[in-house]
C-alpha positions in Angstrom: -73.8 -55.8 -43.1 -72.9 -53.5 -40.9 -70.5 -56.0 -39.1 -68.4 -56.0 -42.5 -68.2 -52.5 -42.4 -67.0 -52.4 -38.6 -64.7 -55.1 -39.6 -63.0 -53.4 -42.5 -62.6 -50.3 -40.5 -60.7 -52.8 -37.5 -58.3 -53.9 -40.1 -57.9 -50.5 -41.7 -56.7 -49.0 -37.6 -54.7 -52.1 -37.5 -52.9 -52.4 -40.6 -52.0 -48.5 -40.4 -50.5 -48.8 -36.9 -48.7 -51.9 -37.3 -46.1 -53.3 -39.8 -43.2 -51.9 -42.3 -43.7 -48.5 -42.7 -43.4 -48.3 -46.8 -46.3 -50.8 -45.8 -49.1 -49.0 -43.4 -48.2 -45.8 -45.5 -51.3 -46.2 -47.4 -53.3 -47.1 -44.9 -52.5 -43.8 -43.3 -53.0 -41.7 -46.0 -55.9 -43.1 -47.6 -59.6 -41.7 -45.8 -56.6 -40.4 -42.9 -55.1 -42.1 -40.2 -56.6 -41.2 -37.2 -58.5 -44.1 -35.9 -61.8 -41.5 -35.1 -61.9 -40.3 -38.6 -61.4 -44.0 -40.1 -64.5 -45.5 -38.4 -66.6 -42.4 -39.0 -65.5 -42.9 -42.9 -66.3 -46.5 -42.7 -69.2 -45.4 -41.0 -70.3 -43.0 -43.9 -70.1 -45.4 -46.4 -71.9 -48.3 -44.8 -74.9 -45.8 -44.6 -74.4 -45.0 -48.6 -74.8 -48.9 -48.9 -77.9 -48.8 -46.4 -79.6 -45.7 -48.2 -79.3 -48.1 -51.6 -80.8 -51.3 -49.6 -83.6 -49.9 -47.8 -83.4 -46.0 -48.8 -83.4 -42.8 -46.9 -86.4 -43.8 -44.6 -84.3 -46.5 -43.6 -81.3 -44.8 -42.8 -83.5 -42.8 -40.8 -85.3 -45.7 -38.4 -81.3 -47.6 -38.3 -80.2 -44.0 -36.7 -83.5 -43.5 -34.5 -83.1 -46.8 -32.7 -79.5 -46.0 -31.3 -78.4 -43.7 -28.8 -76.4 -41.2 -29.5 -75.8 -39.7 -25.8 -72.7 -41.5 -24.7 -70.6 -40.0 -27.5 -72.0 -36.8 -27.2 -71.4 -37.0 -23.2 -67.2 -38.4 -23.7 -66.8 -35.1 -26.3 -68.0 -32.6 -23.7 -66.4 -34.4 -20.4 -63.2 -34.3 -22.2 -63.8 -30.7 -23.1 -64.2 -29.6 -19.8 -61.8 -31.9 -18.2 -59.0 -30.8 -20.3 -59.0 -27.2 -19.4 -57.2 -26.0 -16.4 -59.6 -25.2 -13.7 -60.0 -29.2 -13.5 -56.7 -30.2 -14.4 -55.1 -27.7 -11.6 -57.6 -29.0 -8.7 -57.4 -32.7 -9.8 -53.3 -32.1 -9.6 -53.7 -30.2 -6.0 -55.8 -33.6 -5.1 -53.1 -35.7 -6.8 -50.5 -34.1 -4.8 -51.8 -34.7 -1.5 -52.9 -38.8 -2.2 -48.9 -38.9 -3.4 -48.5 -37.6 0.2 -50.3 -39.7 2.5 -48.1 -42.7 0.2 -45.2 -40.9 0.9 -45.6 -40.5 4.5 -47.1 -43.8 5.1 -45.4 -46.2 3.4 -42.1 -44.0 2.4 -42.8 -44.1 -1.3 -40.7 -41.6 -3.3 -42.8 -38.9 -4.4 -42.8 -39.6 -8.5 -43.6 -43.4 -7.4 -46.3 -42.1 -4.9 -47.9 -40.0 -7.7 -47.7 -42.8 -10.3 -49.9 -45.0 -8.2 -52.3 -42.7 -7.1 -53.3 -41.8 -11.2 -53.1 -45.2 -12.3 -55.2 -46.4 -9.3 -56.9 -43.9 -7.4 -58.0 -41.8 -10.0 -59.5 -44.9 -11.6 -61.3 -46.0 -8.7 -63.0 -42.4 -8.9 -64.7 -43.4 -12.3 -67.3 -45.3 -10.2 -68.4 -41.6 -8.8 -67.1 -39.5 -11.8 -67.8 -42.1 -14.5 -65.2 -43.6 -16.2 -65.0 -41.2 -19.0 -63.8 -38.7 -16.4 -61.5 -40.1 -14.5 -59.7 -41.4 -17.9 -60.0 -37.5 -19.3 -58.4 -36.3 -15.6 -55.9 -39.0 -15.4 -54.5 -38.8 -18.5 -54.4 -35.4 -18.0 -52.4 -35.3 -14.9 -50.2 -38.3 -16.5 -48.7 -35.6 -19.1 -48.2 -32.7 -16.5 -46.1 -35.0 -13.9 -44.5 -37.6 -16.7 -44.3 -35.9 -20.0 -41.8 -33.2 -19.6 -38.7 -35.2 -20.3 -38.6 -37.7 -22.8 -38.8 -41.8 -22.1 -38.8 -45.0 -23.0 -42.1 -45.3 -25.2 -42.5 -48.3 -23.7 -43.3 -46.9 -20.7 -46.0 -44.4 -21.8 -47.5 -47.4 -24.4 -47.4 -49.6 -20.9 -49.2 -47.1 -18.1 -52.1 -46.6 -20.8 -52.8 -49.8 -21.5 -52.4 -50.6 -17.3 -55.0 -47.6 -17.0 -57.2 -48.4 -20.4 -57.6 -52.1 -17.6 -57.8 -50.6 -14.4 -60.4 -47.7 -15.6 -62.7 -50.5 -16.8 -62.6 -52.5 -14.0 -62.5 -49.5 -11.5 -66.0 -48.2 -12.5 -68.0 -51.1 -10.9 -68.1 -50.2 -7.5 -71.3 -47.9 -8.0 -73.9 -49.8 -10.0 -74.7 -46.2 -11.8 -71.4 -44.7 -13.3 -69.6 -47.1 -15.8 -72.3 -47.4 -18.7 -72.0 -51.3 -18.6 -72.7 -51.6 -15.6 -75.8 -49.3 -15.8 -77.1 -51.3 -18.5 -77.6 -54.7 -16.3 -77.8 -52.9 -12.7 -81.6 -51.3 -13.9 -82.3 -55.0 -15.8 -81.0 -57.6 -13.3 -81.7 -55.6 -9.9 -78.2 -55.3 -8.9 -77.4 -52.8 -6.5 -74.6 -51.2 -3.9 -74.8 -54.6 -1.8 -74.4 -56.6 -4.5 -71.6 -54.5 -7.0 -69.6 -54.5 -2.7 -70.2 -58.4 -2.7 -69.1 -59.8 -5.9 -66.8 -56.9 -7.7 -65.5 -54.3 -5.3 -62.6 -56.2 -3.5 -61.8 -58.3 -7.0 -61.4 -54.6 -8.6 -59.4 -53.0 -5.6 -57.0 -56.0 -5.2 -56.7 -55.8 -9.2 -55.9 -52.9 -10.3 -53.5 -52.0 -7.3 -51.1 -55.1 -7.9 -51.3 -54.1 -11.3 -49.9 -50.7 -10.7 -47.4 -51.8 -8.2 -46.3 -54.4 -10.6 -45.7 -52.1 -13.5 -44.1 -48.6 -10.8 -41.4 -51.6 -9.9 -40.8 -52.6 -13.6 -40.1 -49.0 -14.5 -38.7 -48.0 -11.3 -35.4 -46.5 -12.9 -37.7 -44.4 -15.7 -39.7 -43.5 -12.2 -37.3 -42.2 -10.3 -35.2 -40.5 -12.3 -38.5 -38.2 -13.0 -37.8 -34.5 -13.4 -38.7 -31.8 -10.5 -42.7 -32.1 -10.7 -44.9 -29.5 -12.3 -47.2 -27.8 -10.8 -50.0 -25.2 -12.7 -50.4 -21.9 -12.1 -53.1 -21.1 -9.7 -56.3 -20.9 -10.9 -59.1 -18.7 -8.9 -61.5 -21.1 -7.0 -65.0 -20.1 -7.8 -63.7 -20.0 -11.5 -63.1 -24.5 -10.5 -66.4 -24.1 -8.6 -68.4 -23.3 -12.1 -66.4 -25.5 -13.8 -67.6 -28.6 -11.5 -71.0 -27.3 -11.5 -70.9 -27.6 -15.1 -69.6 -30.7 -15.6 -72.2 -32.0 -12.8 -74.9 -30.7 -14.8 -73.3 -32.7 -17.8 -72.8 -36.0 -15.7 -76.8 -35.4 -14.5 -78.8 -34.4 -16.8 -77.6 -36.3 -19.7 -81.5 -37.6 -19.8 -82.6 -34.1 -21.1 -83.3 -33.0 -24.7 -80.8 -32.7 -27.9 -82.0 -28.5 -27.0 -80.6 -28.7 -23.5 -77.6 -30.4 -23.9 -76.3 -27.7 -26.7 -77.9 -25.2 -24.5 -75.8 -26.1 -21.9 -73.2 -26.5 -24.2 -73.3 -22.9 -25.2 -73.4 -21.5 -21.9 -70.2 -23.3 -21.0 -68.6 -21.9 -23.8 -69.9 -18.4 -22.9 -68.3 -19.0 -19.4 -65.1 -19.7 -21.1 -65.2 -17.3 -23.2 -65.5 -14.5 -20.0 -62.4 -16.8 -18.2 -60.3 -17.2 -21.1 -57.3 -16.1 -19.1 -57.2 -19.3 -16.5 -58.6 -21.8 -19.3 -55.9 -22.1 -21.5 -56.5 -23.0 -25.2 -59.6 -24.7 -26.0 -59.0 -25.3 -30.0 -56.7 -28.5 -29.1 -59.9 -29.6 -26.6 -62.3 -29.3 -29.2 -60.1 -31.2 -31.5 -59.7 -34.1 -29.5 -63.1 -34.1 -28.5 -64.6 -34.2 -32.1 -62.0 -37.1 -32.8 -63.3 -39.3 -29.7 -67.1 -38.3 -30.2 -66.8 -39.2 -34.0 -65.1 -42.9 -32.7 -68.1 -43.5 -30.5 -70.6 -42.5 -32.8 -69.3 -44.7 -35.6 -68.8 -47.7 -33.2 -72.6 -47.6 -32.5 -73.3 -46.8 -36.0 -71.1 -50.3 -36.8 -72.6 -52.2 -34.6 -74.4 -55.0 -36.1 -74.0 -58.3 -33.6 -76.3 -60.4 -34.1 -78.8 -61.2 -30.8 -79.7 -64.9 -31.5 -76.5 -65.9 -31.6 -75.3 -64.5 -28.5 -78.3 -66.2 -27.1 -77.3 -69.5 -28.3 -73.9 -69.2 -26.8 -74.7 -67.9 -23.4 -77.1 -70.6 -22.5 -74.9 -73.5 -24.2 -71.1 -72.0 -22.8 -70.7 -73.5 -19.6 -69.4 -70.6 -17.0 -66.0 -70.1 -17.4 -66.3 -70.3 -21.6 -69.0 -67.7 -21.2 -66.2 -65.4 -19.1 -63.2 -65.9 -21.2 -65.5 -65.5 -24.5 -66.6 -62.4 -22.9 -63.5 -60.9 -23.0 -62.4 -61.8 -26.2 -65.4 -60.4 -27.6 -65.2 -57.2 -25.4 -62.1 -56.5 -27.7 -63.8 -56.0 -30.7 -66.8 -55.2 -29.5 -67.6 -52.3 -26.6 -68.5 -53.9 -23.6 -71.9 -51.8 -23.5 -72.7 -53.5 -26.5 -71.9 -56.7 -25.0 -73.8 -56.3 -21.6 -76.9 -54.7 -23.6 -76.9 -57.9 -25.7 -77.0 -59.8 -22.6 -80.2 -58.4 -20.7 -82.0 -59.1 -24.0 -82.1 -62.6 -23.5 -84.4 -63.8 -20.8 -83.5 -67.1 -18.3 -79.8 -66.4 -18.0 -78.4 -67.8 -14.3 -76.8 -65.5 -11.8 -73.6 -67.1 -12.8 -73.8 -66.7 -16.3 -74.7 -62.9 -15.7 -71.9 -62.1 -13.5 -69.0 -63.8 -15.5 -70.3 -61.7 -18.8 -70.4 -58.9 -17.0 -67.0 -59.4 -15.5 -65.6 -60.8 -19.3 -66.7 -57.3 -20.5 -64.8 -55.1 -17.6 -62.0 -57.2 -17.2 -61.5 -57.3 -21.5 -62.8 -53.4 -21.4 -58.9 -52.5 -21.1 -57.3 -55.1 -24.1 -58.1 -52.7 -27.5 -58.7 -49.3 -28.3 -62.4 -50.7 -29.4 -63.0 -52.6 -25.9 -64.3 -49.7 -23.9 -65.5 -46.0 -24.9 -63.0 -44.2 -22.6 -59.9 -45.8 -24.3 -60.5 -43.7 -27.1 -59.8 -40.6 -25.4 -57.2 -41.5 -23.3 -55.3 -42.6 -26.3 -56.2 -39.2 -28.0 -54.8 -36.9 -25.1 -51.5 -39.3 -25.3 -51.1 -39.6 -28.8 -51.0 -35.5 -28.8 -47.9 -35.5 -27.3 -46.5 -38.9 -28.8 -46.8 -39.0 -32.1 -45.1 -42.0 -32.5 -47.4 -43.8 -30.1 -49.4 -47.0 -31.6 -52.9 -48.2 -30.2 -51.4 -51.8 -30.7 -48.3 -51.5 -28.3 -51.0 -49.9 -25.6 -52.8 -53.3 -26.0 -49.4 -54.7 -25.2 -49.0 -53.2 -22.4 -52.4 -53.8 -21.5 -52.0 -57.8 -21.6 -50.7 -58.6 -18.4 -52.8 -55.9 -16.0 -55.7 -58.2 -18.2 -54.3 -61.3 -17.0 -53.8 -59.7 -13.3 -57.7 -58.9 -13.5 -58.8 -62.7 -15.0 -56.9 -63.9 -11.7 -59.2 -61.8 -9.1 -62.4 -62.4 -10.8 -62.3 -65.8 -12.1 -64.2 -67.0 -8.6 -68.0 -66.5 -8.6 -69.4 -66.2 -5.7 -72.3 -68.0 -7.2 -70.3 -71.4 -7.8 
């Protein structure tokens, strides 16, 4: 049941972001049109249905057996991330990568700073986790892009390269994208093995990606405005800032009491440095829209286990990859990877190509992978207009890119 539910509320994102608009009018209007507050609605009412089927101790045990931590983790990391201690050190660190580009290889600064957001600052999810480095690079794609208006397709195509290149740039730590965590603790895969079989596939990936799409849009590129740059913020005021978002990247393990705690004290800090914060109403905003998403994709999630089961050890290797990804769009590619520890006797091969199905399809919807939520979120602030369909557009051919590099086990 609950897949009919999660299906209704696909089709109810879908049809009010694409088509006439006398058309998706309704679909907008009716239970809202942002995509967090549809799937929470949906979510609501499939637990109506579930309180009538199995009652309120039901509802209970259905909510008890999922985790609630990841949502709860993306609000808060976006909180934090979106203020401007963070956003003024990760744009000092920005700065100087664009740099080393520009020196080295002669780059001209807007180009130089393109690539390093849309691949460095990926790459950094595997230390950061990729919630983070989605929150920061977004971020620091409005400050240095979003001053003068473009093409949209330009700002629909870099989010959908860096929805792909986020997912596939969190796996070279076996610890900091969650999909990743899910089968290193399971299958016994560690920093030898993530260097082995995914680090170079990911590097090689995501930077022809980016250097495919800077030379597409080389004339919106270079005809950028004078860059940005924030006000100076003072540096312990950064320093208790990272030590707070540490704490949240750490100690997520710790009771419902200490992450509110936590919470609290955070807000009492910014409360004391409200002069180098900025506003934090907009944060919070965005951050209850993207935590409501997650929670009502885990609420929907009703794939069934035997199934998969049946298909993994059928599929031969390469039907088990490209059905990975096409699953990874509808489904979150936790959910997928979960699925697949679950079921004992799967080869080496078949485990790496559905773990590499669920990174490299983590990038193709708005659904595929938690921190595409809020990267569309910070974006769709400033665009309006912007559509999650035409950032799975532009997300199409960095996903082909990425099905190129890993396609080769090294277990064949």
């Amino acid at each position: 049941m609950a897949s009919f539910f999660f299906t209704c509320a696909f089709l109810h994102v879908f049809l009010a972001d694409f088509g006439h608009p006398r058309f998706s009018r309704f679909f907008r209007t009716w239970m809202f049109s942002d995509p967090g507050v549809i799937f929470l609605s949906w979510a609501a009412i499939f637990l109506i249905f579930l309180n009538f089927q199995q009652g309120f101790v039901g509802v209970q045990k259905y909510l008890y057996d999922r985790s609630f931590q990841e949502p709860f983790l993306a609000a808060v990391i976006l909180l934090l991330c979106s203020t401007r201690p963070l956003v003024v050190l990760a744009q000092k660190l920005a700065m100087k990568v664009a740099g080393f580009f520009h020196g080295i290889f002669g780059m001209p600064q807007s180009v130089a700073i393109y690539v390093s957001l849309l691949w460095i600052t990926p790459l950094l999810g595997s230390l950061l986790t990729e919630i983070v480095a989605m929150s920061l690079a977004t971020s620091l794609f409005l400050v240095f892009f979003a001053s003068r208006k473009r093409a949209l397709g330009f700002y629909s195509a870099s989010l959908g390269l860096l929805w792909v290149n986020v997912s596939i740039g969190g796996v070279i730590t076996p610890y900091a994208a969650p999909c990743v965590l899910m089968v290193s603790r399971a299958w016994g895969w560690d920093f030898s093995f993530m260097m082995h079989h995914f680090v170079f596939k990911s590097i090689a990936a995501s930077l022809v990606s980016v250097l495919a799409l800077a030379y597409w849009y080389r004339k919106e590129l270079h005809s950028t405005e004078e860059l940005l740059i924030e006000k100076e913020v003072p540096f312990w005021v950064q320093g208790i800032q990272i030590l707070f978002l540490t704490f949240f990247l750490r100690h997520t393990a710790h009771g419902w009491w200490g992450k509110w705690g936590l919470l609290g004290l955070y807000l009492i800090f910014w409360k004391c440095t409200r002069k180098y914060q900025g506003s934090i109403s907009a944060a919070f905003k965005q951050a209850f829209q993207v935590g409501g998403f997650l929670t009502a994709l885990i609420i929907l999630n009703g794939f069934p286990g035997e199934e998969m089961e049946a298909i993994l050890k059928t599929a031969s290797p390469q039907q088990v990859y490209l059905g990975s990804i096409f699953l990874t769009s509808f489904l979150d590619n936790v959910v997928l990877t979960h699925l697949g520890t679950q079921i004992p006797g799967l080869s080496e091969t078949t485990r790496y190509y559905l773990v590499a199905g669920g990174i490299v399809g983590g990038g193709l919807t708005l659904f595929a992978n938690a921190p595409n939520m809020l990267g569309y979120q910070v974006l769709k602030k400033k665009f309006p207009e912007l559509k999650s369909w035409q950032c799975s557009v532009g997300a199409l051919v960095p996903t082909l890119i990425a099905i190129f590099f890993f396609w080769k086990s090294s277990f064949l």
